[in-house]
C-alpha positions as CSV (number, residue, x, y, z in Angstrom):
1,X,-24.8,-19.7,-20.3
2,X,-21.6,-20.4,-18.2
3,X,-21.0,-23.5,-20.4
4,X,-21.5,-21.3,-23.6
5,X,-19.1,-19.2,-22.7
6,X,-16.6,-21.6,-21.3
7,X,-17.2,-23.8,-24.9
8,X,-16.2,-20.5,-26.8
9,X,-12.9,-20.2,-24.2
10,X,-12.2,-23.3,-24.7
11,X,-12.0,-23.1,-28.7
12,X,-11.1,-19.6,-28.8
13,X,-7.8,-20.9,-26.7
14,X,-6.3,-23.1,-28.9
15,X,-5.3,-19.7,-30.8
16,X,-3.5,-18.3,-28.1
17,X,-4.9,-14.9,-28.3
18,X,-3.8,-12.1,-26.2
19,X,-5.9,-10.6,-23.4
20,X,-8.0,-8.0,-25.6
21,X,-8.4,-10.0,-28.7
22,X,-9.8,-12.9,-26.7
23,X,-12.6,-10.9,-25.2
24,X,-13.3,-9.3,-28.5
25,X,-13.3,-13.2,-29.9
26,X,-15.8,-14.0,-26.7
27,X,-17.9,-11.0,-27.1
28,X,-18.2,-11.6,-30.9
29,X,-19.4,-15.6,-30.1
30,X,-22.0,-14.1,-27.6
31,X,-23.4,-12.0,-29.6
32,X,-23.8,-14.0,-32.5
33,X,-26.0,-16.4,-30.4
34,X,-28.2,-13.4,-28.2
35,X,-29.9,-14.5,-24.9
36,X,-32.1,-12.0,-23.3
37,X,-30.3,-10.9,-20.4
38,X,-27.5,-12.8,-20.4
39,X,-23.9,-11.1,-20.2
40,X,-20.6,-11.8,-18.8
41,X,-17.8,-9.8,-16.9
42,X,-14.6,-11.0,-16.6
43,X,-10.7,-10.3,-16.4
44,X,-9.2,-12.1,-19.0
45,X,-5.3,-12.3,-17.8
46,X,-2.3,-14.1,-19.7
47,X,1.0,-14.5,-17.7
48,X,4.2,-15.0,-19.2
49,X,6.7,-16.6,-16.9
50,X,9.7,-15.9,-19.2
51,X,9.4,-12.7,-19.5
52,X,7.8,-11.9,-16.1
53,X,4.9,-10.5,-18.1
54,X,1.1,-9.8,-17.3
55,X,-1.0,-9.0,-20.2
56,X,-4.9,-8.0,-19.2
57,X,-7.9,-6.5,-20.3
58,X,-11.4,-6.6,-18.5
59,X,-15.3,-6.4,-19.5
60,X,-16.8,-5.1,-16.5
61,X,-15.4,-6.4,-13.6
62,X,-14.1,-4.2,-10.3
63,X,-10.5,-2.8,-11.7
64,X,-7.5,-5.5,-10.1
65,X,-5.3,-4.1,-7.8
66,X,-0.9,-3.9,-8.7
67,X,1.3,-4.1,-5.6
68,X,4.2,-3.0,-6.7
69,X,7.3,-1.5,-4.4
70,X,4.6,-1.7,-1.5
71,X,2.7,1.2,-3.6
72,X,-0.9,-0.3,-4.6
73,X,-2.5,1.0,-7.7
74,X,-5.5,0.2,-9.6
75,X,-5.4,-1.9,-13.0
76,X,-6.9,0.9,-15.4
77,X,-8.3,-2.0,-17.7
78,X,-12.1,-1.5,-18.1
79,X,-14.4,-2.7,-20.9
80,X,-18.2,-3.7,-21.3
81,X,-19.5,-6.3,-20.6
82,X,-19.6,-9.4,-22.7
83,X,-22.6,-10.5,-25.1
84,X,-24.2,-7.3,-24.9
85,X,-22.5,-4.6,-27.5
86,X,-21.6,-6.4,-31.1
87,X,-18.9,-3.4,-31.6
88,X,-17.6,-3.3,-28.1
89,X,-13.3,-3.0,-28.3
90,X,-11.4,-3.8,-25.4
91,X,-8.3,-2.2,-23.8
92,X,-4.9,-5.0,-22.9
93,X,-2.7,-3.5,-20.2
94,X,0.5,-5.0,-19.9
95,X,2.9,-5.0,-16.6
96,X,6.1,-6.3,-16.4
97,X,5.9,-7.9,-12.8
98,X,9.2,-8.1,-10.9
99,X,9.8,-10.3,-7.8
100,X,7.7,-9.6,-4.6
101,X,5.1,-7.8,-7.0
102,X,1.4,-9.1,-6.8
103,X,-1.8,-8.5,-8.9
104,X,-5.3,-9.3,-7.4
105,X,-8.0,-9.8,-9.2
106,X,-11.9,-10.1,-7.8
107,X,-15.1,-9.8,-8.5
108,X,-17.9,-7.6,-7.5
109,X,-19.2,-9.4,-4.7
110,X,-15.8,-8.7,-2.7
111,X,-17.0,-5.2,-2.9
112,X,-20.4,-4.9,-2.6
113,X,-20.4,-7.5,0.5
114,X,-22.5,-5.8,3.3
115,X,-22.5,-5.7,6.6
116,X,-26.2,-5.6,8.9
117,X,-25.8,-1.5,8.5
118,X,-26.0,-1.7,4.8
119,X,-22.3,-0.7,4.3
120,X,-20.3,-2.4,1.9
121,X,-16.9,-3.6,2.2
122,X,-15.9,-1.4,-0.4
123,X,-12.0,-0.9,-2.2
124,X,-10.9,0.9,0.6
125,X,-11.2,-1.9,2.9
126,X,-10.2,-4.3,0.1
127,X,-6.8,-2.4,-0.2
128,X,-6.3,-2.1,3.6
129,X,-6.2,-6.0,3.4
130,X,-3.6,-6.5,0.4
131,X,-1.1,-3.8,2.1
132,X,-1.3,-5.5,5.3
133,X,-1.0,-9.0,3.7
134,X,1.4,-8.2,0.7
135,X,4.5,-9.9,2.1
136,X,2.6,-13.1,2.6
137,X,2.1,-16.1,-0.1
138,X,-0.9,-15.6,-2.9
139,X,-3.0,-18.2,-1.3
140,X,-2.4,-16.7,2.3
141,X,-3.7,-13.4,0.9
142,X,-6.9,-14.7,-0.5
143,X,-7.9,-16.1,2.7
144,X,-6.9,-12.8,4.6
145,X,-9.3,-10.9,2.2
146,X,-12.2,-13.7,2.7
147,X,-12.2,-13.8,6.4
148,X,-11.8,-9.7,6.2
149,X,-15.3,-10.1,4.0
150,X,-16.7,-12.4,6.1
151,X,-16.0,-10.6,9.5
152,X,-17.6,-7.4,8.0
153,X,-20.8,-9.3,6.5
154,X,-21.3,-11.8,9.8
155,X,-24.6,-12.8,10.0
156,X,-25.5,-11.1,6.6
157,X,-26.3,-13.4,3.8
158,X,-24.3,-12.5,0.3
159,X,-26.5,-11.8,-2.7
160,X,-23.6,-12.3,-5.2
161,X,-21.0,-14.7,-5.7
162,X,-17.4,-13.7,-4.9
163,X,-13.9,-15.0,-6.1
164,X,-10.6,-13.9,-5.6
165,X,-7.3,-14.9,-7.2
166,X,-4.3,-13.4,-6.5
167,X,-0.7,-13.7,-8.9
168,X,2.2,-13.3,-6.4
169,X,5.6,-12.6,-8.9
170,X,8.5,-15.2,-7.6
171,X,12.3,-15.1,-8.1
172,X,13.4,-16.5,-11.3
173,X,13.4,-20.4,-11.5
174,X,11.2,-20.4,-8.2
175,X,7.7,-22.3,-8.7
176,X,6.2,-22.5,-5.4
């Protein structure tokens, strides 16, 4: 199913669609070809450098988190999942980011990560690691937030697979 779907990305790219219209395109694909229980979730994100622009929409997956001026907000994008609802329509948020912002993007198995109590690691905790880690570099804040998962879940195995990318705006020109 994963190469189905990245076959339809793949072809559906060339196009250049924006963030909504390219799950729509994705969703459309999966349903025309059904297979019992199979869906996807995903943040579909497109970043434009010249213009310091982030345009995303989402079909199912825990809503990013926006750092912006040290304030941390939620990503209101939300949608169904893919290959599951022929008429599903998806939302496209668009931020303009501006130097110092960053957006963090995850999926469910950040959140739901337990610990031997049964508690998950939850937003809260999630959030509590981006604020404390928002003046470092994008790749220094994704392993802040793994190690944070993996002190909380120690000796817990994880029943769900869990990614983590994280867009850090630069100064103008700057590509590190």
């Amino acid at each position: 199913y994963a190469s189905l779907v990245s076959g339809f990305l793949r072809s559906h790219a060339a196009e250049e669609p924006g963030a909504a219209e390219m799950l729509l395109k994705l969703n459309t694909s999966l349903c025309e070809r059904p297979i019992e229980a199979q869906f996807v979730s995903m943040v579909y994100a497109v970043w434009e450098d010249d213009k310091r622009r982030l345009k995303v929409a989402n079909s199912g997956l825990p809503l990013p988190i926006y750092v912006h001026k040290g304030q941390i907000e939620a990503v209101n994008a939300t949608g169904l999942p893919l290959g599951l609802f022929p008429n599903a329509e998806y939302d496209e948020f668009t931020y303009h980011g501006h130097p110092g912002d960053l957006f963090v993007f995850f999926s469910d198995g950040i959140l739901e990560a337990q610990n031997a109590g049964g508690d998950m690691f939850g937003r809260k905790r999630l959030e509590q690691v981006v604020a404390r880690n928002a003046e470092a570099s994008a790749n220094s804040l994704v392993e802040a937030i793994f190690r944070a998962v993996s002190k909380h879940s120690v000796g817990v195995e994880s029943f769900d697979d869990q990614t983590v990318v994280v867009l850090k705006v630069k100064e103008a020109g700057r590509r590190k």
